[in-house]
C-alpha positions in Angstrom: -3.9 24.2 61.1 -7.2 24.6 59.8 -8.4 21.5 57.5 -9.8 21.6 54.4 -13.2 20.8 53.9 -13.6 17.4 52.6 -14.9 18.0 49.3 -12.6 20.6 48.3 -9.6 18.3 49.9 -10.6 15.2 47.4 -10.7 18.1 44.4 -7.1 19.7 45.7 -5.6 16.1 45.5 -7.3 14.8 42.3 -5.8 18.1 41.0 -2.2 17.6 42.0 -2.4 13.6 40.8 -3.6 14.8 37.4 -0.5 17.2 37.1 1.9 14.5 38.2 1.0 11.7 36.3 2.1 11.0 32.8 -0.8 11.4 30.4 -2.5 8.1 28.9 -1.8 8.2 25.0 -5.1 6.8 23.8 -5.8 6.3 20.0 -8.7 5.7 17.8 -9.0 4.7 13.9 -7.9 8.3 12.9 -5.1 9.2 15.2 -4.2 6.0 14.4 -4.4 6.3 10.4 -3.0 9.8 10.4 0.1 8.2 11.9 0.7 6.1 9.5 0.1 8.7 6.7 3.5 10.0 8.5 5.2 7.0 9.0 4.1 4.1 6.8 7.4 3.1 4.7 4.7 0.9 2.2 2.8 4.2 1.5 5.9 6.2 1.2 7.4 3.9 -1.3 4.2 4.5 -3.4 4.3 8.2 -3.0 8.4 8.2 -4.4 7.4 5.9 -6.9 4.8 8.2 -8.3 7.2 11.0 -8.2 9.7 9.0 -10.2 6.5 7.9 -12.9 5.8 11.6 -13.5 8.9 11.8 -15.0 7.9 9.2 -17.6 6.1 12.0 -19.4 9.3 14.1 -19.3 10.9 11.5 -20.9 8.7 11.0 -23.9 8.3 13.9 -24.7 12.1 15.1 -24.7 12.5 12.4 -27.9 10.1 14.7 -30.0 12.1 18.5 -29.3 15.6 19.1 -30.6 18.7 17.9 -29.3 21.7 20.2 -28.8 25.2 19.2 -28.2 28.4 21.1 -28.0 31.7 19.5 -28.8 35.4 21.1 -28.2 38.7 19.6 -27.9 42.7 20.4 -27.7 45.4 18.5 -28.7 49.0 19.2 -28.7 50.7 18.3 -32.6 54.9 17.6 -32.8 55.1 16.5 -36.4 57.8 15.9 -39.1 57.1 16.7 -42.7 58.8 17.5 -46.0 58.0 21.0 -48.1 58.6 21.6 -51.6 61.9 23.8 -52.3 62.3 27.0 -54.5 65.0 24.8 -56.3 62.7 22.7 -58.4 62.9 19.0 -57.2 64.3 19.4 -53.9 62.4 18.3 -51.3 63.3 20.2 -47.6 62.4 18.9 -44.4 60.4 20.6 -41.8 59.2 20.2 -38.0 56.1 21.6 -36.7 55.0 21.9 -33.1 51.7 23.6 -31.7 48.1 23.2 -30.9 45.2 22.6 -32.3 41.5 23.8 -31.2 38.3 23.2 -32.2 34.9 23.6 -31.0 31.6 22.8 -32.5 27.7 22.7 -31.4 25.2 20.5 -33.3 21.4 20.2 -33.1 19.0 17.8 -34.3 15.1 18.1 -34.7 13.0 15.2 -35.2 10.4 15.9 -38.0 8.8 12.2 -38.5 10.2 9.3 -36.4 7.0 7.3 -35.8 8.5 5.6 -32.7 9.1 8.7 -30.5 5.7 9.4 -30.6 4.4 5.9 -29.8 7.1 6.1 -26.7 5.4 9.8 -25.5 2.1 8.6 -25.7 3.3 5.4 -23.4 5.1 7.5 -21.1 1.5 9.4 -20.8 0.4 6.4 -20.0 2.9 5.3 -17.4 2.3 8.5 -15.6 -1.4 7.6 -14.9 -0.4 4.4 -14.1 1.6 5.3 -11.3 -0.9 8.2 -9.8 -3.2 5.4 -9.5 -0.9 2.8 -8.3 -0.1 5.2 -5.2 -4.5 6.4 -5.2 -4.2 2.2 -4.6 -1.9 2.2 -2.1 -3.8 5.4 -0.3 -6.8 3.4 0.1 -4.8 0.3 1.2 -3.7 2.0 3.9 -6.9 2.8 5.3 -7.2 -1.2 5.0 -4.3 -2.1 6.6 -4.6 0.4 9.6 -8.0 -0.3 10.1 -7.5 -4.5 10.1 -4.6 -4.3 12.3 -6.9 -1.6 14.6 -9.6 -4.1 14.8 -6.9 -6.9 15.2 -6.2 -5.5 18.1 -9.3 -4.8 19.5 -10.6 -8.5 18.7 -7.0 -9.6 20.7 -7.9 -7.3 23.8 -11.3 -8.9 24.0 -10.1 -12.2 23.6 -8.1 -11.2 26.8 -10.8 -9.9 28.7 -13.4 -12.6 28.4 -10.8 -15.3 28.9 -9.9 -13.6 32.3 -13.9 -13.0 33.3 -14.2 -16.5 31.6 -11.3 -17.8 34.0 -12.5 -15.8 37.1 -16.0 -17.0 36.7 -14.8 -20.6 36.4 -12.8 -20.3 39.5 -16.2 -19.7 41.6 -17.8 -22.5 40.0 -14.0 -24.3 41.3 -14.6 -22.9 45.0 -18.6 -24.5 45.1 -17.3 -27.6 43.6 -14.4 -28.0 46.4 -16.9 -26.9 48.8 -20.1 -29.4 47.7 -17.7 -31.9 47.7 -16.6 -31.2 51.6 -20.1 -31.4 52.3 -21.3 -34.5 50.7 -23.4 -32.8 48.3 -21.3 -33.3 45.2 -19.3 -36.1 43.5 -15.8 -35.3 43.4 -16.4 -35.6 39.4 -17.8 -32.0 39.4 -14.7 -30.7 41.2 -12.4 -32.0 38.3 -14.7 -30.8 35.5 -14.5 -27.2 37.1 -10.4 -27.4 37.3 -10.3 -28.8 33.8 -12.2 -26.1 32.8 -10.6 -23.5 34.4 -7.2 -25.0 33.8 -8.2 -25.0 29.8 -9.5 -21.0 30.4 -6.0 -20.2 32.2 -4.2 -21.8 29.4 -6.3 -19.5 26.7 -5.2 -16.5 28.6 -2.2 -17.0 28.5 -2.1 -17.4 24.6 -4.6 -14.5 24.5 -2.1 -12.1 25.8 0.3 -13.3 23.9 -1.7 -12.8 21.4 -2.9 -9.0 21.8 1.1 -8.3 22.0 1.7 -9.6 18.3 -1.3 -7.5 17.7 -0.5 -4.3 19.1 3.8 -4.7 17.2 1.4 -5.5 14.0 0.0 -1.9 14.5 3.1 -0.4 15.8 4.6 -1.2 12.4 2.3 0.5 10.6 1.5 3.7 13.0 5.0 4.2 14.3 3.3 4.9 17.9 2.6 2.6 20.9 -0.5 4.0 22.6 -1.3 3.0 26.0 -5.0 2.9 24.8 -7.0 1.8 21.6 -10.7 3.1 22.0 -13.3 0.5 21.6 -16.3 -0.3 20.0 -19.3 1.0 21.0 -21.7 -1.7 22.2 -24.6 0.3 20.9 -23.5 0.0 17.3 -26.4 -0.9 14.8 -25.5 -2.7 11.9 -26.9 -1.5 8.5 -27.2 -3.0 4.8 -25.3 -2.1 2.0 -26.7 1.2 -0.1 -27.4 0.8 -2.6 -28.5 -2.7 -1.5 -27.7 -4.9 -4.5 -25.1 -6.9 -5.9 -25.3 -6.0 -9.2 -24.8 -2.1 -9.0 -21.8 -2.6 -6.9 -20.5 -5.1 -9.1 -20.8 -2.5 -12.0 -19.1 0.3 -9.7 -16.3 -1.8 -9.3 -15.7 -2.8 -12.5 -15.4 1.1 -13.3 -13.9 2.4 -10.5 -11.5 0.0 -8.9 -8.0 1.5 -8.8 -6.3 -1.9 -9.2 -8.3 -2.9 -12.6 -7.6 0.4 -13.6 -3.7 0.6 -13.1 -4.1 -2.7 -15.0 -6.0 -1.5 -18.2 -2.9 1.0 -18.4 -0.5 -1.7 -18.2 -2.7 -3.5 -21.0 -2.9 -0.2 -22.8 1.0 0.4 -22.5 1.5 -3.0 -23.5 -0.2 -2.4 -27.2 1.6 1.1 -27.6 4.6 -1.6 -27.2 3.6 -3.9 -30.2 3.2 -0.4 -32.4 6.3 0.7 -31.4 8.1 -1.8 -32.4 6.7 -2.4 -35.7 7.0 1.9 -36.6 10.8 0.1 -35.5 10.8 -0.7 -39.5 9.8 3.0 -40.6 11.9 5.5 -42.2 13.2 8.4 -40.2 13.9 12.1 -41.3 15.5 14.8 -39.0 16.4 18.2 -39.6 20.4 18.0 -38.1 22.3 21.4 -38.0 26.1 22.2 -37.2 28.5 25.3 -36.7 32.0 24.3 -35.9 35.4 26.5 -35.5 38.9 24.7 -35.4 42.4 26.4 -35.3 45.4 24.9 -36.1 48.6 26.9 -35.0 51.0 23.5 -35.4 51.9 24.7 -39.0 50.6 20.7 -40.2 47.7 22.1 -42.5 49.5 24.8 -44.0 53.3 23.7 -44.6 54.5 26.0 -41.5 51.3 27.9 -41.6 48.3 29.0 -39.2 44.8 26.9 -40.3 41.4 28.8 -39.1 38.4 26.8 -40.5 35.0 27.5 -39.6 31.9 25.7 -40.9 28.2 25.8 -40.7 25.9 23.3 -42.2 22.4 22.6 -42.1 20.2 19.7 -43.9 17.9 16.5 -43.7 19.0 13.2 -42.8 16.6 10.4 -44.2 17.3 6.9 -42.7 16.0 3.5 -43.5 16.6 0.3 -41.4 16.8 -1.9 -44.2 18.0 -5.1 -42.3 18.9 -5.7 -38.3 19.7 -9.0 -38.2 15.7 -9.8 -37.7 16.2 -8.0 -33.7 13.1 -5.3 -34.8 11.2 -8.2 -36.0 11.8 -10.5 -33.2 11.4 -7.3 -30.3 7.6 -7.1 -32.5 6.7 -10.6 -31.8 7.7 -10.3 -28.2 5.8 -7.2 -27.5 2.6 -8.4 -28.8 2.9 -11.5 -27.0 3.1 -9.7 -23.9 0.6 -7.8 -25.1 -1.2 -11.0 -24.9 -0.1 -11.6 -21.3 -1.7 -8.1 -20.5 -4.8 -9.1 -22.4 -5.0 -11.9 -19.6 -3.4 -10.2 -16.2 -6.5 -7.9 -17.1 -9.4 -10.3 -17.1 -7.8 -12.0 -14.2 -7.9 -9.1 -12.3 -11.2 -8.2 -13.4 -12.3 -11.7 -12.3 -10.7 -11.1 -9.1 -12.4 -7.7 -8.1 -16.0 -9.2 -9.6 -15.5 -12.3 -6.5 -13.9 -9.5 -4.0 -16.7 -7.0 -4.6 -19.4 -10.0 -4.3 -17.4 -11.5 -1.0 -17.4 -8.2 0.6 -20.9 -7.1 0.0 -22.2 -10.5 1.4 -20.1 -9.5 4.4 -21.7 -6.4 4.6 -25.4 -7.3 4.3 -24.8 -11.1 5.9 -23.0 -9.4 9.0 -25.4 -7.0 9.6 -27.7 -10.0 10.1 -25.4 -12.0 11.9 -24.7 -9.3 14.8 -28.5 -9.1 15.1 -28.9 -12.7 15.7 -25.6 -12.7 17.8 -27.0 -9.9 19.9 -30.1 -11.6 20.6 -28.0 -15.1 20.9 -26.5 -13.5 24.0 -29.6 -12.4 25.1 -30.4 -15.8 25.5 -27.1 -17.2 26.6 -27.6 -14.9 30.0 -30.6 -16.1 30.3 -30.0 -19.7 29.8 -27.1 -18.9 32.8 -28.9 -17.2 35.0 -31.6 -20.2 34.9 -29.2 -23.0 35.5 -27.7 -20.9 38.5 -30.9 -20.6 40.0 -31.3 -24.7 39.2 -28.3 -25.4 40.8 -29.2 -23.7 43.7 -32.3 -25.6 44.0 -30.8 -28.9 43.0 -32.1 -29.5 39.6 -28.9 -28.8 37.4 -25.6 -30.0 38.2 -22.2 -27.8 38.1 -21.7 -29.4 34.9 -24.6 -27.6 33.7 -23.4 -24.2 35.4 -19.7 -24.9 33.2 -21.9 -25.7 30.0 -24.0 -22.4 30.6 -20.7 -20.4 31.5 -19.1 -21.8 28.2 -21.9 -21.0 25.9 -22.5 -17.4 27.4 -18.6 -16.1 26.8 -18.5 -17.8 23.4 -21.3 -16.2 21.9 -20.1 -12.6 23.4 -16.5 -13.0 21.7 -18.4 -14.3 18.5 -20.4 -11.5 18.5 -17.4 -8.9 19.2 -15.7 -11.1 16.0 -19.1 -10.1 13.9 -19.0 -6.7 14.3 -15.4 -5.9 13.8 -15.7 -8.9 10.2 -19.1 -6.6 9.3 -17.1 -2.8 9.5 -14.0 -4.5 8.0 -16.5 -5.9 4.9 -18.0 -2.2 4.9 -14.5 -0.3 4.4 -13.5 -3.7 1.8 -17.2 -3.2 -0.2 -15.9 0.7 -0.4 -12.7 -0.3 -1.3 -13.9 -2.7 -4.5 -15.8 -0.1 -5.7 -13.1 2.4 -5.8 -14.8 4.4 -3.6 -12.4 4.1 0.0 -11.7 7.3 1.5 -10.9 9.0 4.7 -14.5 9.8 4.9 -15.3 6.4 5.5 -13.1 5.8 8.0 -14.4 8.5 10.0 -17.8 7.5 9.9 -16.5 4.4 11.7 -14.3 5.8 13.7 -17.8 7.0 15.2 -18.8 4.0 17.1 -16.2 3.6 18.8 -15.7 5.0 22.4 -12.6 5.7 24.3 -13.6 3.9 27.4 
């Protein structure tokens, strides 16, 4: 048998491995968002609830063109009656039995009812409101996948530095035990390594715990379970805020946030509410129309006789509520206090958004500064461990001092992990404020990180 050569034989068998093993699913920020677009039941809710406000406008606007109603009935008649006589003053008693029928249609066109158009131009109203209300609930999505993403990744870390963490505390275990056998060490520096290692074991353990509540977190939201998540590239450079001040993003915010603006229309609907109810007092005049044709065959109308009657009218009907028992006045006073209520939902929120837009663009511009020191923080923590290995080695720093090192080193990595994913989040949340969160920006995200 002749042999393959042995190039060609490692290619033949990394080729027949690749076709029988199952594929990785792997998944980034926009896999991962473009699942939830399909499966997310918060954004689906939003998306039906918009449907169900464009109908508002339907509404409103049906009270301002004619209503038309047909009406038809049958009823059987047995009836006894009396019937004058030929012989004067001799009254003769009859029975009749039939059916009567009778149909009719009616229509009615409003020509000045103040109130219906108050109600169309709220149901206008409550229209936008809803488009924006699910706009809000588009960009909270992007929020929500992209916390729960980085969630994740933050848990996964915390996993893999506790394990390095544990494995490199283990060795400093191992020299310990060994010094000790030797006489070179106290039996001191042997306990602090276990403690420390036993402490390290102990945040694994909670770590992987941890990155499981995670991943379900994101599960719920994306509907998938990918054997994957691609991380953050290491290389990432932070960058400020553009335009770099406070002021201008306050400003965009306080124009374009969705969330103040479904408010205003809530504020806006609330004082259509107050005029409504006060045009509740005004007259009302419709043009009302009616054609109707009724057949009695019972002989009841007619002594014994067949009744056709058919009748057509057409006119205005005025109306004045004169008195109600004080309900239009009382539904008056409680629409404008809730008008009131609006007046103050509204400056809360815009409160709210001014400390949000200010919270996040400090996390933009203070976290782009903080990675850079944490970078070069780490920089230093290496350093600072490779020196007090080499001490140790020459008997000028203790294991303690290794353990202290080894300590300070993983800390400051996971802190600066922590600082990246807090400065992207406060990117997408700066976005976000403004009114300005879109798919866009989650792609240019989505661009530092690496499927490693």
């Amino acid at each position: 048998m002749t042999k393959l050569p042995s190039r060609l034989a490692h290619l033949t068998v990394g080729v027949a491995l690749a076709l029988t093993l199952p594929k990785v699913l792997a998944a980034d920020l926009m896999s991962s968002y473009h699942d939830a677009q399909k499966y997310d039941s918060q954004l689906a809710a939003a998306r039906y609830a918009y449907e169900a406000g464009k109908e508002k406008q339907v509404q409103g606007r049906s009270q301002l063109l004619p209503q038309v109603g047909v009406d038809a009935n049958y009823n059987h008649v047995n009836a006894d009656f009396t019937a004058g006589n030929p012989v004067p003053g001799v009254l003769e008693s009859k029975n009749a039995s039939g059916n009567t029928y009778g149909a009719s249609i009616s229509a009615r066109q409003p020509i000045y009812r103040a109130q219906n158009y108050t109600a169309y131009e709220q149901a206008k109203l409550a229209t936008q409101a809803s488009e924006l209300q699910y706009r809000l609930a588009e960009q909270q999505l992007i929020l929500r996948v992209a916390k729960a993403y980085f969630d994740a990744l933050q848990a996964r870390d915390s996993v893999t530095l506790a394990a390095a963490q544990k494995e490199a505390f283990s060795e400093q275990l191992a020299q310990a035990k060994k010094r000790f056998q030797v006489g070179v060490a106290t039996i001191t520096d042997t306990y602090e390594a276990q403690s420390r290692f036993d402490a390290t074991n102990a945040q694994e353990i909670f770590s992987r715990n941890d990155l499981e509540v995670k991943l379900n977190a994101l599960r719920q939201i994306t509907g998938t379970a990918p054997d994957w998540l691609a991380s953050l590239d290491p290389k990432m450079k932070p960058t400020q805020a553009e335009p770099n001040a406070l002021d201008a993003w306050q400003d965009m915010a306080i124009k374009g946030n969705l969330g103040l603006q479904a408010q205003q229309q809530v504020l806006e609907i609330s004082r259509y509410e107050v005029r409504r109810n006060r045009e509740g007092h005004y007259p009302t005049l419709d043009l009302v129309g009616s054609y109707g044709d009724k057949r009695d065959t019972s002989g009841v109308a007619r002594n014994g006789g067949t009744d056709d009657t058919r009748t057509a009218t057409i006119g205005l009907q005025f109306n004045v509520p004169i008195y109600t028992g004080d309900a239009l006045s009382s539904k008056t006073r409680e629409a404008a206090a809730n008008y009131e209520k609006a007046k103050q939902d509204t400056e809360t929120t815009r409160r709210s958004i001014e400390q949000d837009t200010k919270a996040a663009f400090l996390g933009v511009t203070s976290g782009a500064a903080q990675v850079i020191a944490l970078e070069q923080a780490l920089v230093s923590a290496q350093s600072q461990l490779d020196a007090t290995k080499t001490g140790q080695q020459v008997g000028v720093r203790t294991n303690v001092d290794v353990l202290n090192a080894q300590q300070q080193y993983y800390s400051t990595r996971f802190d600066l992990l922590k600082a990246r994913y807090a400065y992207l989040l406060s990117k997408l949340n700066l976005a976000f404020a403004a009114g300005k969160l879109n798919e866009t920006d989650l792609a240019d995200i989505n661009k530092q990180l690496v499927k490693n």
